[in-house]
PDB file of N, CA, C and O in Angstrom:
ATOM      1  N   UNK A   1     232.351  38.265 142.337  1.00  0.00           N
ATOM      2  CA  UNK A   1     232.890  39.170 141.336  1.00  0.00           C
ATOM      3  C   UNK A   1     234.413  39.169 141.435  1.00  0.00           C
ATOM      4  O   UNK A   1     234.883  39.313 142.564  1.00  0.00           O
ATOM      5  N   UNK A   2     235.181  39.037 140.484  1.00  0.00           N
ATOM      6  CA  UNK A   2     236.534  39.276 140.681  1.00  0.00           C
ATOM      7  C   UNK A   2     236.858  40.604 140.493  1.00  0.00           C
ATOM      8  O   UNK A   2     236.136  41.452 139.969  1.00  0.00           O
ATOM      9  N   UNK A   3     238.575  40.837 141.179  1.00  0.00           N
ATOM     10  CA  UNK A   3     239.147  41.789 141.607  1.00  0.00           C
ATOM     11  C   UNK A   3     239.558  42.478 140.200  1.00  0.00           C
ATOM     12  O   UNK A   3     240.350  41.843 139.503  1.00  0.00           O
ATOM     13  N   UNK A   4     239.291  43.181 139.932  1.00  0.00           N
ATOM     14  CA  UNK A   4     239.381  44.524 138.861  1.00  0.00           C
ATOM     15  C   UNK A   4     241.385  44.578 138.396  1.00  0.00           C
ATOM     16  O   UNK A   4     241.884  44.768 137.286  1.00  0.00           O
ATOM     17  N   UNK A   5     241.963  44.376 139.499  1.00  0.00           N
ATOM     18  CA  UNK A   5     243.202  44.556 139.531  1.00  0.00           C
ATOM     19  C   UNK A   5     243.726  42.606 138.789  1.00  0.00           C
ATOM     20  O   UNK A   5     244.734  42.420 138.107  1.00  0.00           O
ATOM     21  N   UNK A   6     243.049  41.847 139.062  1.00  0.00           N
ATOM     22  CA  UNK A   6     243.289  40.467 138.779  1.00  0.00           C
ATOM     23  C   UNK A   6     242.299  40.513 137.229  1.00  0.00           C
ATOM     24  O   UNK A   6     242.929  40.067 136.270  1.00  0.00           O
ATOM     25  N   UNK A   7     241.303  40.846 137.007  1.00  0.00           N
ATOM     26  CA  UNK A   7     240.683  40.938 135.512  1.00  0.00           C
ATOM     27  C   UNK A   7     241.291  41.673 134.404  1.00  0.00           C
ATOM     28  O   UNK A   7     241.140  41.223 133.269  1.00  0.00           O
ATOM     29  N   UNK A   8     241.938  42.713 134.583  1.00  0.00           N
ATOM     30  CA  UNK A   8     243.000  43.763 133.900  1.00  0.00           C
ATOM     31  C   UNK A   8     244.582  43.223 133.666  1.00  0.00           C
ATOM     32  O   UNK A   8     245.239  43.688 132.735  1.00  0.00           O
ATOM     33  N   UNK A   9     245.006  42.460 134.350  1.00  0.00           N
ATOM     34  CA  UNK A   9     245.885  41.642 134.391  1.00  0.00           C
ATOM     35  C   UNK A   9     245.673  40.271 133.043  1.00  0.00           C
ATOM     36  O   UNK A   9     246.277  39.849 132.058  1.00  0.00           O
ATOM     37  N   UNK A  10     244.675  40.057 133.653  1.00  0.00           N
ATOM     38  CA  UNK A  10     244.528  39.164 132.679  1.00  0.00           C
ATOM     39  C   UNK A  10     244.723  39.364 130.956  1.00  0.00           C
ATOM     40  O   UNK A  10     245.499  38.970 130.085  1.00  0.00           O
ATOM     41  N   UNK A  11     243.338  40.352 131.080  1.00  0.00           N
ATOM     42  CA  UNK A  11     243.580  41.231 129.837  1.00  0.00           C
ATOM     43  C   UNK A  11     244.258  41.841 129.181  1.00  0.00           C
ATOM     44  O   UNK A  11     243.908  42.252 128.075  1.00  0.00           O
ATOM     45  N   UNK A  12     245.834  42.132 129.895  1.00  0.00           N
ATOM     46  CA  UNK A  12     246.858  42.946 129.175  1.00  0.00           C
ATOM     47  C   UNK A  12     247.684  41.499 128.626  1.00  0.00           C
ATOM     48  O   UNK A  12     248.429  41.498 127.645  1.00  0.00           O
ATOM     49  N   UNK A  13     247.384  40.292 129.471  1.00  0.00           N
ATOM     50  CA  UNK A  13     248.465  39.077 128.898  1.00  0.00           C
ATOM     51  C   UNK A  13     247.242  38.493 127.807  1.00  0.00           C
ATOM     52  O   UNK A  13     247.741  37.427 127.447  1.00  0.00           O
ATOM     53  N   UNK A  14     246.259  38.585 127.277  1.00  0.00           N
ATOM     54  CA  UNK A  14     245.820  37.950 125.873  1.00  0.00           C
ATOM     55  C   UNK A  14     246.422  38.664 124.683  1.00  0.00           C
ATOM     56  O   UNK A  14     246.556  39.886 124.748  1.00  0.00           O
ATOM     57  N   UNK A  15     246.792  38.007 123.610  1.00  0.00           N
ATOM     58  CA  UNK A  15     246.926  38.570 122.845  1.00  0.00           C
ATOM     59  C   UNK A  15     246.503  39.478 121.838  1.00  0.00           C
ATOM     60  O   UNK A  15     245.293  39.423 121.615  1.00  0.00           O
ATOM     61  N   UNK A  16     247.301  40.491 121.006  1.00  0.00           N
ATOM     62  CA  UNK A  16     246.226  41.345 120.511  1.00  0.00           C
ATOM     63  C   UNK A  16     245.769  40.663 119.011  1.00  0.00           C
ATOM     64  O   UNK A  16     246.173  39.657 118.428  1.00  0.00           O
ATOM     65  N   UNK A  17     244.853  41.570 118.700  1.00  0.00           N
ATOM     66  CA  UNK A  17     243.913  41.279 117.537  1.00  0.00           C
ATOM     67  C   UNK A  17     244.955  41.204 116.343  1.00  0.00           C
ATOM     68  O   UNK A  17     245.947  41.876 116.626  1.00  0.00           O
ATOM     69  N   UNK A  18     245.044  40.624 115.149  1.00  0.00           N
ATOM     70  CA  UNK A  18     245.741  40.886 114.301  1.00  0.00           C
ATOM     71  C   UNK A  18     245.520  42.392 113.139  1.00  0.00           C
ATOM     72  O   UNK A  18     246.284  43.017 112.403  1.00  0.00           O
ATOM     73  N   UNK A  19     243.911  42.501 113.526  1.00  0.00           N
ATOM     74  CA  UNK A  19     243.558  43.736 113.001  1.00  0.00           C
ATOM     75  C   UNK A  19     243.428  44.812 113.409  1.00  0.00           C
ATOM     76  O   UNK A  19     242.807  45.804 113.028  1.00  0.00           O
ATOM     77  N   UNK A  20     244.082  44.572 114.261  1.00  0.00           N
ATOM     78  CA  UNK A  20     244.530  46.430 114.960  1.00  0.00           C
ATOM     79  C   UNK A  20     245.713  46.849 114.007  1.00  0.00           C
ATOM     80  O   UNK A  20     245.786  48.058 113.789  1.00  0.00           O
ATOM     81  N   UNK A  21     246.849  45.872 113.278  1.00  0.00           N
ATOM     82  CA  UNK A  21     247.416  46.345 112.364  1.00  0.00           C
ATOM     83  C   UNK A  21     247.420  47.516 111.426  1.00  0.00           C
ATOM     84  O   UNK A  21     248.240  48.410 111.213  1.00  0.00           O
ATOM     85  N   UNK A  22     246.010  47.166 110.838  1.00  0.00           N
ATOM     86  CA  UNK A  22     245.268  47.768 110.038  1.00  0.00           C
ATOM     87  C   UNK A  22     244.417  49.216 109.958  1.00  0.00           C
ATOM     88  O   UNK A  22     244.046  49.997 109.082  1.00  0.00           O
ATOM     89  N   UNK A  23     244.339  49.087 111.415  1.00  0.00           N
ATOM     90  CA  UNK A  23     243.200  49.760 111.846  1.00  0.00           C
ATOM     91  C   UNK A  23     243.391  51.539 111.665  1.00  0.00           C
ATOM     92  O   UNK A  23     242.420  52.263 111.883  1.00  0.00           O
ATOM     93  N   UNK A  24     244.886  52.191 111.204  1.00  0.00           N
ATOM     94  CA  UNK A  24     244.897  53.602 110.858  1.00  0.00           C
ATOM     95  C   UNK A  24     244.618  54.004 109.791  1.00  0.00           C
ATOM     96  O   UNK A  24     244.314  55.182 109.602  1.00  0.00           O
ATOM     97  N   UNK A  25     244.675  52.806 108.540  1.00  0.00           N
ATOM     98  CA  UNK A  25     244.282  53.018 107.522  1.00  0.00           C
ATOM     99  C   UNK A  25     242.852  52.648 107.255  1.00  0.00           C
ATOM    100  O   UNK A  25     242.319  52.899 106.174  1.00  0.00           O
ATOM    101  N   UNK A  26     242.579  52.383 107.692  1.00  0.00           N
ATOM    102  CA  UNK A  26     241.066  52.587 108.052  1.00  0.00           C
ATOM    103  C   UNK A  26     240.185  53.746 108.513  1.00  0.00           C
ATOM    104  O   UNK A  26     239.302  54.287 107.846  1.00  0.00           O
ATOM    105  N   UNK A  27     240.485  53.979 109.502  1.00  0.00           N
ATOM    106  CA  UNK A  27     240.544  55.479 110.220  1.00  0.00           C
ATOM    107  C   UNK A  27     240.909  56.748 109.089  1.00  0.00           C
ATOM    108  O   UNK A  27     239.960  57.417 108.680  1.00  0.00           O
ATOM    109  N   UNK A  28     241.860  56.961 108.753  1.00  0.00           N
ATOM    110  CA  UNK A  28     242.426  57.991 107.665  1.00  0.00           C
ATOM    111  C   UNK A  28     241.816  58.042 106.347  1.00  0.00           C
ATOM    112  O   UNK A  28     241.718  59.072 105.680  1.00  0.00           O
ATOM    113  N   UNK A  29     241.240  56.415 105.851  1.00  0.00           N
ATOM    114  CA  UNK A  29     240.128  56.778 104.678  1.00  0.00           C
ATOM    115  C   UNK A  29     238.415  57.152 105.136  1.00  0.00           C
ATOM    116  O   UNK A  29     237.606  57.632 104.342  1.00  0.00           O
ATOM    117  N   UNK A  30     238.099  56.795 106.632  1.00  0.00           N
ATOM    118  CA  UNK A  30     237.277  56.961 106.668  1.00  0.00           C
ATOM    119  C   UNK A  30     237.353  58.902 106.971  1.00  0.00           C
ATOM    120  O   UNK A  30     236.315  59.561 106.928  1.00  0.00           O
ATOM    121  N   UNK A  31     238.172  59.293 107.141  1.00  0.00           N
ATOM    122  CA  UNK A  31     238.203  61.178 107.652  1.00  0.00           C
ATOM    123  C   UNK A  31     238.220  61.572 106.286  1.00  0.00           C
ATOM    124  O   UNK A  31     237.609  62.628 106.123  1.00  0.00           O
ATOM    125  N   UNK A  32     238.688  61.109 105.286  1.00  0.00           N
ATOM    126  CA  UNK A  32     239.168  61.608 103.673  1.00  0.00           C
ATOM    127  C   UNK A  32     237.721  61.976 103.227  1.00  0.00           C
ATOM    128  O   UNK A  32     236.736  61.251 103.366  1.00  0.00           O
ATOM    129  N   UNK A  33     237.752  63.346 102.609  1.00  0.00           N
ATOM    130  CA  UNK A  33     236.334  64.498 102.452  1.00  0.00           C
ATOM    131  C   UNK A  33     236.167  63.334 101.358  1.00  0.00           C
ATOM    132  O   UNK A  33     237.083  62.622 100.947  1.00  0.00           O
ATOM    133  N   UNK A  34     235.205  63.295 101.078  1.00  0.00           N
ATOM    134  CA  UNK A  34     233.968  62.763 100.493  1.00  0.00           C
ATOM    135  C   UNK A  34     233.114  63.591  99.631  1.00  0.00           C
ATOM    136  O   UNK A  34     231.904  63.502  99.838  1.00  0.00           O
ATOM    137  N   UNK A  35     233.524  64.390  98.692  1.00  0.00           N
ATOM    138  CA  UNK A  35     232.925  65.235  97.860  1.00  0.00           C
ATOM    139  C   UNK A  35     232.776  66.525  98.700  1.00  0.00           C
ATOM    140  O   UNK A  35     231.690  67.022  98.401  1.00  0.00           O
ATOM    141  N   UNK A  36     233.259  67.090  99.400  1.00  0.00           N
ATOM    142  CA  UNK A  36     232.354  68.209  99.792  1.00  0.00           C
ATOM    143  C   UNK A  36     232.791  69.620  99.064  1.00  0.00           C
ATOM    144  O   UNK A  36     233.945  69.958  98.801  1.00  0.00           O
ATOM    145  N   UNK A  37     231.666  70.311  98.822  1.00  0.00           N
ATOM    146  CA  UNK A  37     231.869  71.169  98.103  1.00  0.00           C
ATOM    147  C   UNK A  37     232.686  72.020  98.150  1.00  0.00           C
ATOM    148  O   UNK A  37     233.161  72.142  99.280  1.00  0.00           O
ATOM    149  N   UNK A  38     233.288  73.040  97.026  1.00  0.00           N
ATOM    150  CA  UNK A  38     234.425  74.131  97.591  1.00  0.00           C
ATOM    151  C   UNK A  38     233.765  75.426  97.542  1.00  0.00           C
ATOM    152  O   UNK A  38     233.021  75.761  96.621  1.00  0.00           O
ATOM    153  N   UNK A  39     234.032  76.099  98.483  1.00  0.00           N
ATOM    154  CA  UNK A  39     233.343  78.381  98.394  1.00  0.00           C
ATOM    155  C   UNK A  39     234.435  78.806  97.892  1.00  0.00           C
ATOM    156  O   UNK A  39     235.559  78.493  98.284  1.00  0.00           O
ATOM    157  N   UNK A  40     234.195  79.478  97.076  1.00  0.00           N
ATOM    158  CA  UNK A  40     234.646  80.564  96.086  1.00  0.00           C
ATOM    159  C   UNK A  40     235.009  81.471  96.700  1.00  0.00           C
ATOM    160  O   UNK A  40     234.443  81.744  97.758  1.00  0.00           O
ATOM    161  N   UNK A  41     235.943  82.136  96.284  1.00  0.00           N
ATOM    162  CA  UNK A  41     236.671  82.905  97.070  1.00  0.00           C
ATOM    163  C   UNK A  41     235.509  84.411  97.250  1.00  0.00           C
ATOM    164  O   UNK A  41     235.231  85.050  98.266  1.00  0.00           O
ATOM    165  N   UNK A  42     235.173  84.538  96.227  1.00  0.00           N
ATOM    166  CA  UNK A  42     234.081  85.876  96.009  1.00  0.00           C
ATOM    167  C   UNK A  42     233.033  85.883  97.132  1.00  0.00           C
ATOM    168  O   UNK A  42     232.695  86.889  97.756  1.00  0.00           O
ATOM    169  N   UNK A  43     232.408  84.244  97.373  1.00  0.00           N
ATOM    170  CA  UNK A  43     231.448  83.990  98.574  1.00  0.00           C
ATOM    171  C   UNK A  43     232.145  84.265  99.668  1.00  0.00           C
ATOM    172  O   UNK A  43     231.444  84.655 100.601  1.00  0.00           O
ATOM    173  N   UNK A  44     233.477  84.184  99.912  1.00  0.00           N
ATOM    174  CA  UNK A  44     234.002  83.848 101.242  1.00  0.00           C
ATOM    175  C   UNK A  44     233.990  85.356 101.287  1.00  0.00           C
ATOM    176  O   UNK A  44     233.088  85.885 101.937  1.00  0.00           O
ATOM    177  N   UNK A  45     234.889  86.121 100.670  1.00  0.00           N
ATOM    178  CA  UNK A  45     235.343  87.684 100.781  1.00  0.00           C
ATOM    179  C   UNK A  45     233.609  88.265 100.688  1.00  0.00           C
ATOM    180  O   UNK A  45     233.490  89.367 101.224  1.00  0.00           O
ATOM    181  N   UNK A  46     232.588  87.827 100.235  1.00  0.00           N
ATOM    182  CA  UNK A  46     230.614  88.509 100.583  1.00  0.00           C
ATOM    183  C   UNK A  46     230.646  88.595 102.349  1.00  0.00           C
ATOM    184  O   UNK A  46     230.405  89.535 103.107  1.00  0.00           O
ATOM    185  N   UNK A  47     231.117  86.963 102.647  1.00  0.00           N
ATOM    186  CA  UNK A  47     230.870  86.498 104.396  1.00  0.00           C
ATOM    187  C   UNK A  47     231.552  87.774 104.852  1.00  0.00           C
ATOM    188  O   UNK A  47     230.988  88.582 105.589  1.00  0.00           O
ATOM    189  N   UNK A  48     232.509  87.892 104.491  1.00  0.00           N
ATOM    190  CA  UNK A  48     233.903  88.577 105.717  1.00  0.00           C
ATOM    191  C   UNK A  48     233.519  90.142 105.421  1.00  0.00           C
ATOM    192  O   UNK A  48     233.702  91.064 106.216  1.00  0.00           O
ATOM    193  N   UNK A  49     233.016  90.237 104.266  1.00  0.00           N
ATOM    194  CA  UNK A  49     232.440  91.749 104.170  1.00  0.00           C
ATOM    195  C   UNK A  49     231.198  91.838 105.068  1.00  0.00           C
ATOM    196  O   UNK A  49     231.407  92.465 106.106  1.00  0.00           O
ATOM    197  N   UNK A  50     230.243  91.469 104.949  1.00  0.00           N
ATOM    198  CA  UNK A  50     229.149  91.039 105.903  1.00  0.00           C
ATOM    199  C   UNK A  50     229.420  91.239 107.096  1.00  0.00           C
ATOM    200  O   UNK A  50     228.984  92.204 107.724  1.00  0.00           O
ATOM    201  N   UNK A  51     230.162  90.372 107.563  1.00  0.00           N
ATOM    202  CA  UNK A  51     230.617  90.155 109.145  1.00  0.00           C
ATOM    203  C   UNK A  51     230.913  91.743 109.563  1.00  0.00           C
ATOM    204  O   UNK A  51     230.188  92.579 110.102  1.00  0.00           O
ATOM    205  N   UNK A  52     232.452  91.809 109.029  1.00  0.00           N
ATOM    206  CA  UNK A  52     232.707  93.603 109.324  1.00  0.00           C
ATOM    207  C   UNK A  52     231.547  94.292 109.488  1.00  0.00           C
ATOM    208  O   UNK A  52     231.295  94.653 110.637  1.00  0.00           O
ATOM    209  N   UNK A  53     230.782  94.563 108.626  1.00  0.00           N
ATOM    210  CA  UNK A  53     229.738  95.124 108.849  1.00  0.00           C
ATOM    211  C   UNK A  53     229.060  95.392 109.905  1.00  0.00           C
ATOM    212  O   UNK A  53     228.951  96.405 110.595  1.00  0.00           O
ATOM    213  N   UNK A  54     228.507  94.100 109.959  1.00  0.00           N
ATOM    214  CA  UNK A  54     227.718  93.833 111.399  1.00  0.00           C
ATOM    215  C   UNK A  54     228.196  94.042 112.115  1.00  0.00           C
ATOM    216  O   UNK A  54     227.526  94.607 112.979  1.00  0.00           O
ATOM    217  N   UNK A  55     229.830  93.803 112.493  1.00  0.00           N
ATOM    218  CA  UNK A  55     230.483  93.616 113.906  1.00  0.00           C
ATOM    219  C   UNK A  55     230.938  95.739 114.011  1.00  0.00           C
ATOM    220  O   UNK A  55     231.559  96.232 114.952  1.00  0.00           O
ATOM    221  N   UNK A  56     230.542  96.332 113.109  1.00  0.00           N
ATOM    222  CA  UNK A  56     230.987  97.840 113.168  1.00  0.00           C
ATOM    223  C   UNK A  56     229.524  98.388 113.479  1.00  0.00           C
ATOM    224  O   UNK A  56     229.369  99.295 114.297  1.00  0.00           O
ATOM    225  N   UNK A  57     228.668  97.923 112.932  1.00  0.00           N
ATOM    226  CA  UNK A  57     227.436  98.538 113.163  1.00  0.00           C
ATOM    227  C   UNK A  57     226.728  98.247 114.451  1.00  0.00           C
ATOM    228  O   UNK A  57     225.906  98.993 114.983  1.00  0.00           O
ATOM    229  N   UNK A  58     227.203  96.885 114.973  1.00  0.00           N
ATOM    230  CA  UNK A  58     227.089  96.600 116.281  1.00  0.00           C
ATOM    231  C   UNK A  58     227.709  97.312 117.853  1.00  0.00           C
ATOM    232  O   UNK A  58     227.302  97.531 118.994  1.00  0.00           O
ATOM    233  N   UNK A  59     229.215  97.514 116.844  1.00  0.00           N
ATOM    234  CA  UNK A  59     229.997  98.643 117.823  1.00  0.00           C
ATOM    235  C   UNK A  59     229.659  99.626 118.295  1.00  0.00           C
ATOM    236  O   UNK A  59     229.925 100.121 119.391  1.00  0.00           O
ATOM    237  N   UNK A  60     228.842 100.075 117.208  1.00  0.00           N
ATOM    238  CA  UNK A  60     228.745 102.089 116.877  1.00  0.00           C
ATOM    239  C   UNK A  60     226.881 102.234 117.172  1.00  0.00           C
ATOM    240  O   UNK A  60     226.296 103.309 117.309  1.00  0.00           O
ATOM    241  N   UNK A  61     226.420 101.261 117.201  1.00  0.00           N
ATOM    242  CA  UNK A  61     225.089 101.493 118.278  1.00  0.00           C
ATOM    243  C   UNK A  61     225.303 101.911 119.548  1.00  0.00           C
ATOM    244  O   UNK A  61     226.137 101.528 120.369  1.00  0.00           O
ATOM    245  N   UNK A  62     224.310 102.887 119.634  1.00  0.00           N
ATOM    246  CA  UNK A  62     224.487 103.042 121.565  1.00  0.00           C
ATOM    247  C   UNK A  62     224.024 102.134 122.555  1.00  0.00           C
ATOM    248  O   UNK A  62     222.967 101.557 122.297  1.00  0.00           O
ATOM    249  N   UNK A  63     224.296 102.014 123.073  1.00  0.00           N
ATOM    250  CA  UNK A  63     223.702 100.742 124.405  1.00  0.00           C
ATOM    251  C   UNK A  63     223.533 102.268 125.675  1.00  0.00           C
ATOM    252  O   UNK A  63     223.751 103.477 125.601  1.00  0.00           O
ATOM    253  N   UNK A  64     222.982 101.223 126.848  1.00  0.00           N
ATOM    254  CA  UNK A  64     222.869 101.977 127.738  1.00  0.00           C
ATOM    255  C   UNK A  64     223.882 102.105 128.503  1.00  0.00           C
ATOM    256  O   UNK A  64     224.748 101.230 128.500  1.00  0.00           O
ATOM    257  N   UNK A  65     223.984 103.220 129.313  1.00  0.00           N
ATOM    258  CA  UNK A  65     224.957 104.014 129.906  1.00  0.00           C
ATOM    259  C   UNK A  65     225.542 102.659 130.928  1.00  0.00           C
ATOM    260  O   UNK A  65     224.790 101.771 131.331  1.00  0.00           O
ATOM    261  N   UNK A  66     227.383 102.744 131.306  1.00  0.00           N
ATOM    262  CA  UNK A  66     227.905 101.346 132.234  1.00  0.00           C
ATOM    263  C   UNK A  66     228.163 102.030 133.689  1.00  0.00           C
ATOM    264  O   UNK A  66     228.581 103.187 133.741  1.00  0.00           O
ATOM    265  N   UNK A  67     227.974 101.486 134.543  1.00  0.00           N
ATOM    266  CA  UNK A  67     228.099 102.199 135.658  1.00  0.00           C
ATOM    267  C   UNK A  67     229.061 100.953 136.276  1.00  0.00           C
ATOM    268  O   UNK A  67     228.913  99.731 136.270  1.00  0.00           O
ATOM    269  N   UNK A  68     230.376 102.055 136.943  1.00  0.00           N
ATOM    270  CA  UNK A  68     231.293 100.970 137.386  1.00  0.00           C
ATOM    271  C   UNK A  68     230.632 100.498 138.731  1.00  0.00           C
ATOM    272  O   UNK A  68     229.701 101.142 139.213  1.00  0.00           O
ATOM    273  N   UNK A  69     231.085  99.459 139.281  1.00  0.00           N
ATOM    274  CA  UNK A  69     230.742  98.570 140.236  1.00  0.00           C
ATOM    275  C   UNK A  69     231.301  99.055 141.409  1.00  0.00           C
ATOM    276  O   UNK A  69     232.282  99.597 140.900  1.00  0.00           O
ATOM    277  N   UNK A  70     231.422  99.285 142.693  1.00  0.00           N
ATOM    278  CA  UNK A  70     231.775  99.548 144.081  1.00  0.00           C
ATOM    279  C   UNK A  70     232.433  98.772 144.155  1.00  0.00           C
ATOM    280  O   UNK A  70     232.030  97.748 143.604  1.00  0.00           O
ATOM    281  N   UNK A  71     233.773  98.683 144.810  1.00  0.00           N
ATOM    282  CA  UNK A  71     234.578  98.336 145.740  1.00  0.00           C
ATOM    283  C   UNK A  71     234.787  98.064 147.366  1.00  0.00           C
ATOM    284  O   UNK A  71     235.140  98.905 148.193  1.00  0.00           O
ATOM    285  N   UNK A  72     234.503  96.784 147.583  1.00  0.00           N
ATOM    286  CA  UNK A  72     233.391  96.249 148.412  1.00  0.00           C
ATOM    287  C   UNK A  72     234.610  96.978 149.693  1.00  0.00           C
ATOM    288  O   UNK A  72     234.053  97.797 150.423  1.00  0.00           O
ATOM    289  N   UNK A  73     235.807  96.802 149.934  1.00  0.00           N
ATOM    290  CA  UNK A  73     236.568  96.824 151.108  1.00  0.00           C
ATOM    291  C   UNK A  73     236.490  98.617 151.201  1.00  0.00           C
ATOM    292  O   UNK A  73     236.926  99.184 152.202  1.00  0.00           O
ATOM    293  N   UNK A  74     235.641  99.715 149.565  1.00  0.00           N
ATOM    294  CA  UNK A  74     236.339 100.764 149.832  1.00  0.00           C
ATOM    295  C   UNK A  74     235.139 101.618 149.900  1.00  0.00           C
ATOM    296  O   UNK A  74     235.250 102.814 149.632  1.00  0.00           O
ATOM    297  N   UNK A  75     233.779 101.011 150.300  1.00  0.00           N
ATOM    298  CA  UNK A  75     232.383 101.299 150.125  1.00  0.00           C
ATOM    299  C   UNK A  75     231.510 100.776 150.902  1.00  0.00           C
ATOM    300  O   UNK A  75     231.906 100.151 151.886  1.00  0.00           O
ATOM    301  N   UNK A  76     230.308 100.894 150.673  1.00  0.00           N
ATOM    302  CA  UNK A  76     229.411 100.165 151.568  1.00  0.00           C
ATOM    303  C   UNK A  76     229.211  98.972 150.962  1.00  0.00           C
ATOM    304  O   UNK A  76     229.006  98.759 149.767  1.00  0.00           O
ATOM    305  N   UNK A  77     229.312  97.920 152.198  1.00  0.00           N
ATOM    306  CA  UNK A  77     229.179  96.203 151.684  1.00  0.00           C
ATOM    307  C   UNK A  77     228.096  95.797 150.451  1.00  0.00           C
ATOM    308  O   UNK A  77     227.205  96.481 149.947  1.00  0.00           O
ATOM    309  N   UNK A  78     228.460  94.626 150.208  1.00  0.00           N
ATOM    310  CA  UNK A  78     227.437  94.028 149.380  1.00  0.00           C
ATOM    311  C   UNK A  78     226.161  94.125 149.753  1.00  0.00           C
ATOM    312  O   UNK A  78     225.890  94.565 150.870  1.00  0.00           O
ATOM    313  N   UNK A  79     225.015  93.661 148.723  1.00  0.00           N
ATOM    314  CA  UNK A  79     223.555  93.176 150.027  1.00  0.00           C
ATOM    315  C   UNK A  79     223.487  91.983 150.179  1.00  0.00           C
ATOM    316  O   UNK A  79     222.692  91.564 151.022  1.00  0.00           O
ATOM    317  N   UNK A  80     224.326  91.012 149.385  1.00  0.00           N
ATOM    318  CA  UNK A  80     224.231  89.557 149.557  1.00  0.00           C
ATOM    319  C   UNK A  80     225.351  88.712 149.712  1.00  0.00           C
ATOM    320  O   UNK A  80     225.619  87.582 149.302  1.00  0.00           O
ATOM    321  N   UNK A  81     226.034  89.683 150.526  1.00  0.00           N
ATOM    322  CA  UNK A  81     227.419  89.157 151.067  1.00  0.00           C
ATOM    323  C   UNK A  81     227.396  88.454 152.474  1.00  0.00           C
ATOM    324  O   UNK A  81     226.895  89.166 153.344  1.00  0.00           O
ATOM    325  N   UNK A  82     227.913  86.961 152.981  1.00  0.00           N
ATOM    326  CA  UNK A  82     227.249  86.722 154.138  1.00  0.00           C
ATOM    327  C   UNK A  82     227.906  87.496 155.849  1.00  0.00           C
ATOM    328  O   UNK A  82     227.788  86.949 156.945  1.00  0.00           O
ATOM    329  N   UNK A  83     228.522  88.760 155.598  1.00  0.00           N
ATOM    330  CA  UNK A  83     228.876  89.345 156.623  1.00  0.00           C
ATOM    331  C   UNK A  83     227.601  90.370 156.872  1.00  0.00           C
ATOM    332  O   UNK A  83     227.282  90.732 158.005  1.00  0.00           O
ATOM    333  N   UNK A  84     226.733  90.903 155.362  1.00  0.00           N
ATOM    334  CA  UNK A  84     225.633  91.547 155.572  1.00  0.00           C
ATOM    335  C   UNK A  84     224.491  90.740 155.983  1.00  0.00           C
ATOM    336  O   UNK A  84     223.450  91.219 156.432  1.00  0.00           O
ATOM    337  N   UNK A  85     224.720  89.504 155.816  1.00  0.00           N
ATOM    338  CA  UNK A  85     223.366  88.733 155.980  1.00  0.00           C
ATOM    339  C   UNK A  85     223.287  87.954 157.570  1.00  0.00           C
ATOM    340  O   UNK A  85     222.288  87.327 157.924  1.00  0.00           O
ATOM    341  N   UNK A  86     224.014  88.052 158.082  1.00  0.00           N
ATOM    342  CA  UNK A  86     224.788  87.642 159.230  1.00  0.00           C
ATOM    343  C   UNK A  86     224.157  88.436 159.819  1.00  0.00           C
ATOM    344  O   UNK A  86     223.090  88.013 160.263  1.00  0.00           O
ATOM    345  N   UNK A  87     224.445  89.646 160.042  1.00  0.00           N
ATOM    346  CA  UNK A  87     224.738  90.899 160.794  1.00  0.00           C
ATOM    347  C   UNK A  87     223.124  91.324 161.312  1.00  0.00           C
ATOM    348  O   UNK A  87     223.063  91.812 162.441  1.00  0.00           O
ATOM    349  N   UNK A  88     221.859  91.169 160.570  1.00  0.00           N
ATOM    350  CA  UNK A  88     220.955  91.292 160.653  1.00  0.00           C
ATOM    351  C   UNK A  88     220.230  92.472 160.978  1.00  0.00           C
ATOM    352  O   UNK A  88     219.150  92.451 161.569  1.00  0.00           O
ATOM    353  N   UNK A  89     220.759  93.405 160.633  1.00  0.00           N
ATOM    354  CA  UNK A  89     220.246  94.591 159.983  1.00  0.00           C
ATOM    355  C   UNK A  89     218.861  94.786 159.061  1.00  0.00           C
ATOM    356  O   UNK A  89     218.587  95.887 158.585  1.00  0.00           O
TER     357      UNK A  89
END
């Protein structure tokens, strides 16, 4: 097998393709939309009314009560901390 560093070498001294020239305009017609349809502004402003909605009615539900978390250096340790699991209690 040859050396990766001697095959890469090689490959940077062949010459290049003549159609790499070409090759952005190629690229740039192939990204160019292709018919795709346009939303109406009325559909878009339905979505964004919608959304609000949901995202207020989602807010203003109650969930269950949050209970803050302990402070491990200012409380009693973790249970799956490995100074508790160690310790063998």
């Amino acid at each position: 097998m040859d050396d990766i560093d001697s095959l890469l070498t090689r490959m940077r001294d062949l010459p290049l393709d003549p159609r790499l020239g070409s090759i952005d305009d190629a690229v740039l017609a192939g990204l160019a939309p292709q018919g795709q349809s346009q939303i109406s502004a009325s559909a878009l402003a339905m979505v964004a009314a919608a959304s609000l909605g949901i995202g207020l009615a989602g807010s203003l539900a109650p969930a269950e009560p949050v209970h803050a978390a302990s402070l491990f250096p200012l409380s009693e340790p973790v249970a799956l901390a490995p100074s508790t699991l160690l310790d063998g209690r």
